[in-house]
N, C-alpha and C positions, 0 to 999 in steps of 0.2 A: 296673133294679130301683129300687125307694122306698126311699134309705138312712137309719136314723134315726141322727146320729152325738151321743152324749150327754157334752157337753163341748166347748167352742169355745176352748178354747187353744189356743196351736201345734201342737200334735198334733191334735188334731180339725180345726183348719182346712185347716191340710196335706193332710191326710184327707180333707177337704171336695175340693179342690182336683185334687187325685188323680182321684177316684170324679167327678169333673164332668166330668175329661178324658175319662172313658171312658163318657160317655151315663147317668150312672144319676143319678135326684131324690135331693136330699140335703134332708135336714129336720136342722138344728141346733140342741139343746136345751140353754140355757143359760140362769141367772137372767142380767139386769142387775147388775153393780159389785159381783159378787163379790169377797167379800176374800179378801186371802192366796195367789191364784192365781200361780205362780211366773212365769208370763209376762209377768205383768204390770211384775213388779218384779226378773229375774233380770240376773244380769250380762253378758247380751249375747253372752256368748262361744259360737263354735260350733270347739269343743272337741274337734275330729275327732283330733287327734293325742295326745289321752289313751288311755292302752291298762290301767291298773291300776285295781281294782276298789276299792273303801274297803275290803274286809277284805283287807288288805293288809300286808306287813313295814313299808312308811312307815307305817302308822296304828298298826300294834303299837307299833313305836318311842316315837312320839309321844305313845300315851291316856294312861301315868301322869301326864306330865306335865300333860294337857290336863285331865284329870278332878278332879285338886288345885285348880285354879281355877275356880269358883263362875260368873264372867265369863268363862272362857276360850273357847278353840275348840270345845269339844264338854262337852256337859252331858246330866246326866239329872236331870229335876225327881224329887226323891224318891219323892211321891204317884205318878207317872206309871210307877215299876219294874216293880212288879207287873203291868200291862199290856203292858209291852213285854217280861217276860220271855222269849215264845214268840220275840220278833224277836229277840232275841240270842242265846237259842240256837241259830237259824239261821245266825246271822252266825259264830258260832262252829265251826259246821260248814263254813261258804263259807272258814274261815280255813287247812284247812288246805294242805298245797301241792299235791295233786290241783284240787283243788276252784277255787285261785289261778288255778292253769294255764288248767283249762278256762275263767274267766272272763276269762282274759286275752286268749284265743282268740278270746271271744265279742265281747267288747268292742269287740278291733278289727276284726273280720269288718262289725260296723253301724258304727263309724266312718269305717271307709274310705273307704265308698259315703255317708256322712252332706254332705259338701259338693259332690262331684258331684253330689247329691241337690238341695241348695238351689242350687247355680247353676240349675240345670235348671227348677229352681221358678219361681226368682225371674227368671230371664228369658224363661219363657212368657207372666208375668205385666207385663213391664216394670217390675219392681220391681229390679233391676240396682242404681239407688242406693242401696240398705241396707248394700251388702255393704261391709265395711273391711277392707284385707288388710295391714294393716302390720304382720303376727306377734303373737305375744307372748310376752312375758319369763318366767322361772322366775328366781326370783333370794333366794340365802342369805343371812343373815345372818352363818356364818361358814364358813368354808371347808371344817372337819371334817365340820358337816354336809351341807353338797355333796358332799362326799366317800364318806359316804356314802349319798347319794343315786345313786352312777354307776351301780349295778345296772339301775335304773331308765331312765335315758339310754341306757344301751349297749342294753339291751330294745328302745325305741322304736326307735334307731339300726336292728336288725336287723331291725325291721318296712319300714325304707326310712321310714323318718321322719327330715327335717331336726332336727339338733339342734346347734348350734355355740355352741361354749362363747366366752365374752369372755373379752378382756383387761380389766382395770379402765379403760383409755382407750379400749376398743370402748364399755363402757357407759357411759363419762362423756358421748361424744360422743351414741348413742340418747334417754338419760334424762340430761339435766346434773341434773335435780332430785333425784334419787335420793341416800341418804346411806346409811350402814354398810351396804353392801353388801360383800362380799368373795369372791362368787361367782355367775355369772348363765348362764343358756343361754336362747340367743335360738332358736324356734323360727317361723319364718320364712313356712310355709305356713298356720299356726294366723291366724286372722282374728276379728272379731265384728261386731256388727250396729251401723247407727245410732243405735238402741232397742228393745229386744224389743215393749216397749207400744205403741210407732206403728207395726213392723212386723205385730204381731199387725191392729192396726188397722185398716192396708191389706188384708191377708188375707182380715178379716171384708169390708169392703165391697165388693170384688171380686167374693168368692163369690156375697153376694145381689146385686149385677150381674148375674152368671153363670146367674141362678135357682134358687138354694139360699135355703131359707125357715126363718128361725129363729125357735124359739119362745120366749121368756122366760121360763123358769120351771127347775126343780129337779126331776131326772127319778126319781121315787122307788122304781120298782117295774117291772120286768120278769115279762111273762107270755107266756111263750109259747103261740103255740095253732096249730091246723093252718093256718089262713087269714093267719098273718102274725105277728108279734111288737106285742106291745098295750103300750107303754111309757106308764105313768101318770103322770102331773108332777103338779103344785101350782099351776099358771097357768090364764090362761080356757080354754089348748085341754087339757083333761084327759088328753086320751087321744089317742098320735099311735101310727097302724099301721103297718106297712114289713115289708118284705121281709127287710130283713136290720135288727139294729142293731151299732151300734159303739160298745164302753163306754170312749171317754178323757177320764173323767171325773178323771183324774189322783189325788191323798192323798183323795178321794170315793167313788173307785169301788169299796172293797173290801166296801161291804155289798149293791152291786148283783150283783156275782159271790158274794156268801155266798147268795144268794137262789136263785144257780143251781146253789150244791152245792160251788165251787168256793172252796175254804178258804182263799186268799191272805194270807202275812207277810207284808203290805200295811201299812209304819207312815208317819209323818210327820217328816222332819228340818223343825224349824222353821227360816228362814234367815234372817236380819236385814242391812239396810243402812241404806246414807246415800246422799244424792245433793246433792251442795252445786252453787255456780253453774256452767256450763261454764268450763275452763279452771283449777279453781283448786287443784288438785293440779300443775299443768303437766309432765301426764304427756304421753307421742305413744302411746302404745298398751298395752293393756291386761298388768297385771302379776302373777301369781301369788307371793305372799307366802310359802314353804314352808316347814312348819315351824310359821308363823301361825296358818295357819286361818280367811285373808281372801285377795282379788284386789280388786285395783280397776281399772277400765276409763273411760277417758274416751270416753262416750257425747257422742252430738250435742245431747243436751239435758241433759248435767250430765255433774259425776264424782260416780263411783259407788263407795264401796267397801262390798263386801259380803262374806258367809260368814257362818261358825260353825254349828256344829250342835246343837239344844237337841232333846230329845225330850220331849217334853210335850202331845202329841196335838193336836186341833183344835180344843179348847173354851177350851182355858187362853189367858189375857191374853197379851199380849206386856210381855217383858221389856226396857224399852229399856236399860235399864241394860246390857244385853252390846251396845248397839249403840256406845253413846258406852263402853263399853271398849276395843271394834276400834277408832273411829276414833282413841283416844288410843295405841293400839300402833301406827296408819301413822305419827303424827309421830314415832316413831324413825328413820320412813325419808323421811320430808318433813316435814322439821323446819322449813319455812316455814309446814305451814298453821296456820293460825286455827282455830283449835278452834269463836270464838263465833262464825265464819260460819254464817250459819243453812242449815241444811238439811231436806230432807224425809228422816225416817223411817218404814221401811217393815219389815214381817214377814212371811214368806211360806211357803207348805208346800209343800214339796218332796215327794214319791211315792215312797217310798226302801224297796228290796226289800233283802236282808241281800247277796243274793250282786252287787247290782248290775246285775244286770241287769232291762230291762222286761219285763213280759208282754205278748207280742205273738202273737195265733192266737186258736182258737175257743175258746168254752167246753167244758168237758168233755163238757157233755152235750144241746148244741145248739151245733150248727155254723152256725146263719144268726145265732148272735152270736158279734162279735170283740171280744178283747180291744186294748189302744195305751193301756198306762200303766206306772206303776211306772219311770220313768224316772230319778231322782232329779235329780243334778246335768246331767244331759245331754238333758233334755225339749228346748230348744232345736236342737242338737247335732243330735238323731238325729230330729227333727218329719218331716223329709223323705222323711229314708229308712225310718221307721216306716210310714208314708203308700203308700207304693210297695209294702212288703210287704202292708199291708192290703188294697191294695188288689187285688194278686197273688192273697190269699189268699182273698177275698169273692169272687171271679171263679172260682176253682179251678184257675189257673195259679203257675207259680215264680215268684216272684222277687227282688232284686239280694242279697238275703241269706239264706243257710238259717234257717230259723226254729225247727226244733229246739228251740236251746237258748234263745229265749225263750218257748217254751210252759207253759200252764199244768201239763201233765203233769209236770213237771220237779217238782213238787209230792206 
C-alpha cells in the first residue's frame, strides 16, 4: 500500500520504518525546522519502567505546592484556563482510582514491549550506537518524601521491574557530584539515547535511503474519497493520495482528527530545557529530580536539564524565565555548576492526553486512517512500539500490544 504518514518525529519515523519493513511506499509529510517538536529537544530517556499516569496520588500530593509558584513545575497561563477546561475535567475523571488502575495497566502493557521494540529497531537499522544503558536514578530530597513515595516502587517492583534502593555511599560512589540527596533508587534496566535529535536524524535519512519520499510542507486537511485518502499540505506538492494515512502529527494533530468527527482532549504540556557543554553537570547517567518537576540527562552532545509543565497552548511565547528557574533549583543538587555557563534554551510541546495515555488505532469513522499521538512524556519511550502496533493494525493483524485502551472510542 501507498502509506501517507503526517508527521516525521520519532513516531512517524518509526512508523516509517515499520510499514518499509513490510513492502508498503511511505510518503512523509513534514514542514522543514519545525519548532517546538519534542523530538527534537526531549530528554532522551526511554522510560520503559515508568508505570503511573500524571493523574496520579504523586501529582495530587504535589499540585498545591507546584501551582503556588508562578516558575514552578507545573503552571497554568491564566488566559489559557478557559480552553483547557474541557482537559481538566478529563483529568479529573482519569484521577479517580478505577480510572488510575486501568492506566496503570495500560501504561505498562506498551512499556514493556517499548525497548524490546527499539533494540529491534535500532539493530535492523545498525543504529546499536545510540542506545545508553547505564540506568537511571530517582532521587529525594528528603527521606519522608521517599517514603512516601514507596507505593510507587513496591508497584513497579510487582510488575518485575528492577528497583534498588542506595545506601548514601552506593550513591556517592554512582554520582560523587550529587548534593542533599537523602534518598535514591537506582533503576538499572531504565536507559536513554545519545540524542533524541541525531537519533531522530539518522531515522529520517535511513528511511529515504530505504525509498520513503518526504514532502516539506504542513498537512492541512484530510478528505477522504473512494479512490484513496486526498491529504492537502501548504507545500509545492499540494495534494498527496495513499491508501492508507497515518496522523502523528503529535500537540498538531487534534484539528486533523476534529475534521474526522473525532473530538480529542488533545492539549499541549509546554516543556522547557537547557543544555550546557557536555560533561558540565558531571553527571554518569541520567537523573530524575522527584518531587522537582525536572530530570537531567547527560547527552553525548551536552547536559541537559529539562521538565516542568506550562499549559498555555501553541501560539503563546515562551517563558524562559521557568527555564533559568529549573536550572537555578539543579544547583541545590550540583552546587558546582556555573549558572553563567552559556547554554542553549529550548521549548517544546509535548501531546499530553488527561488519562496519559496515546491514541493509537483507526479513526472513528474510517479505518484506512490511523491514529500514533498523544504520547506526552513517553513519545520517545513508546516511538517503537507504537510503530509495530500501526503497523499490525494498517495490515489487519495483532500486534505486541492490545490496543483497546489506546483507541479513539475510549472517548
Amino acid at each position: 500500500m501507498r502509506v501517507a504518514i503526517i508527521g516525521a518525529g520519532v513516531v512517524g519515523l518509526a512508523t516509517a520504518h515499520a510499514l518499509l519493513d513490510r513492502g508498503h511506499e511511505v510518503v512523509l509529510i513534514e514542514p522543514g525546522a519545525k519548532q517546538g517538536r519534542p523530538t527534537d529537544g526531549n530528554a532522551g530517556w526511554i522510560a520503559h519502567t515508568d508505570v503511573m499516569p500524571l493523574a496520579s496520588p504523586k501529582a495530587w500530593r504535589n499540585l498545591p505546592r507546584w501551582l503556588m509558584d508562578p516558575l514552578g513545575p507545573l503552571t497554568i497561563r491564566p488566559g489559557y484556563l478557559p480552553h483547557l477546561a474541557p482537559w481538566l475535567a478529563r483529568f479529573l475523571m482519569a484521577s479517580s482510582p478505577s480510572r488510575i488502575k486501568a492506566s496503570i495497566g495500560a501504561i505498562r502493557s506498551i512499556n514493556a514491549e517499548s525497548l524490546p521494540a527499539w533494540k529491534s529497531l535500532l539493530s535492523s537499522l545498525d543504529l546499536n550506537g545510540h542506545l545508553r544503558e547505564n540506568g537511571i536514578l530517582s532521587v529525594w530530597r528528603h527521606q519522608g518524601e521517599f517514603n512516601r513515595s514507596q507505593d510507587i516502587v513496591e508497584r513497579q517492583r510487582g510488575f518485575g521491574i528492577e528497583a534498588k534502593a542506595l545506601r548514601p555511599e552506593e550513591l556517592a560512589e554512582l554520582e560523587p557530584a550529587l548534593r542533599n540527596v537523602e534518598a535514591a533508587v537506582l533503576y538499572p534496566d531504565a536507559c536513554h539515547v545519545s540524542d533524541p535529535a541525531v537519533l531522530a536524524a539518522d531515522l529520517l535519512r535511513l528511511a529515504l535511503e530505504r525509498g520513503a519520499v518526504l514532502v516539506a510542507a504542513h498537512g492541512l486537511r484530510l478528505e477522504p474519497r473512494e479512490e484513496g485518502i486526498h491529504v492537502r499540505t501548504d507545500g509545492a506538492e499540494a495534494e498527496v493520495i495513499s491508501n492508507r494515512v497515518i496522523v502523528a502529527a503529535g500537540a498538531w494533530s487534534r484539528s486533523l482528527a476534529q475534521q474526522l468527527g473525532d473530538r480529542i482532549p488533545l492539549d499541549t504540556e509546554r516543556g522547557y530545557n537547557a543544555t550546557y557543554p557536555k560533561g558540565t553537570f558531571g553527571l554518569n547517567r541520567p537523573i530524575m529530580f522527584e518531587g522537582e518537576g525536572f530530570v537531567a540527562t547527560p547527552l553525548d552532545t551536552g547536559d541537559r536539564v529539562g521538565g516542568a509543565v506550562e499549559f498555555a497552548g501553541l501560539e503563546a511565547p515562551p517563558n524562559h524565565s521557568r527555564t533559568d528557574a529549573m536550572v537555578q533549583r539543579l544547583t541545590g543538587f550540583l552546587p558546582h555548576l556555573q549558572t553563567e555557563t552559556p547554554a542553549k534554551r529550548w521549548m517544546g510541546f509535548r501531546p499530553s492526553m488527561p488519562d496519559s495515555l496515546p491514541v493509537i488505532g483507526p479513526a472513528g469513522k474510517d479505518r484506512r486512517i490511523l491514529y500514533a499521538f498523544g504520547h506526552g512524556h513517553y513519545g520517545l519511550t513508546q516511538a517503537a512500539v507504537t510503530a509495530q502496533m500501526v503497523a499490525g493494525m494498517l495490515e489487519g493483524r495483532s500486534g505486541p500490544v492490545d490496543g483497546k485502551p489506546f483507541a479513539v472510542q475510549r472517548f
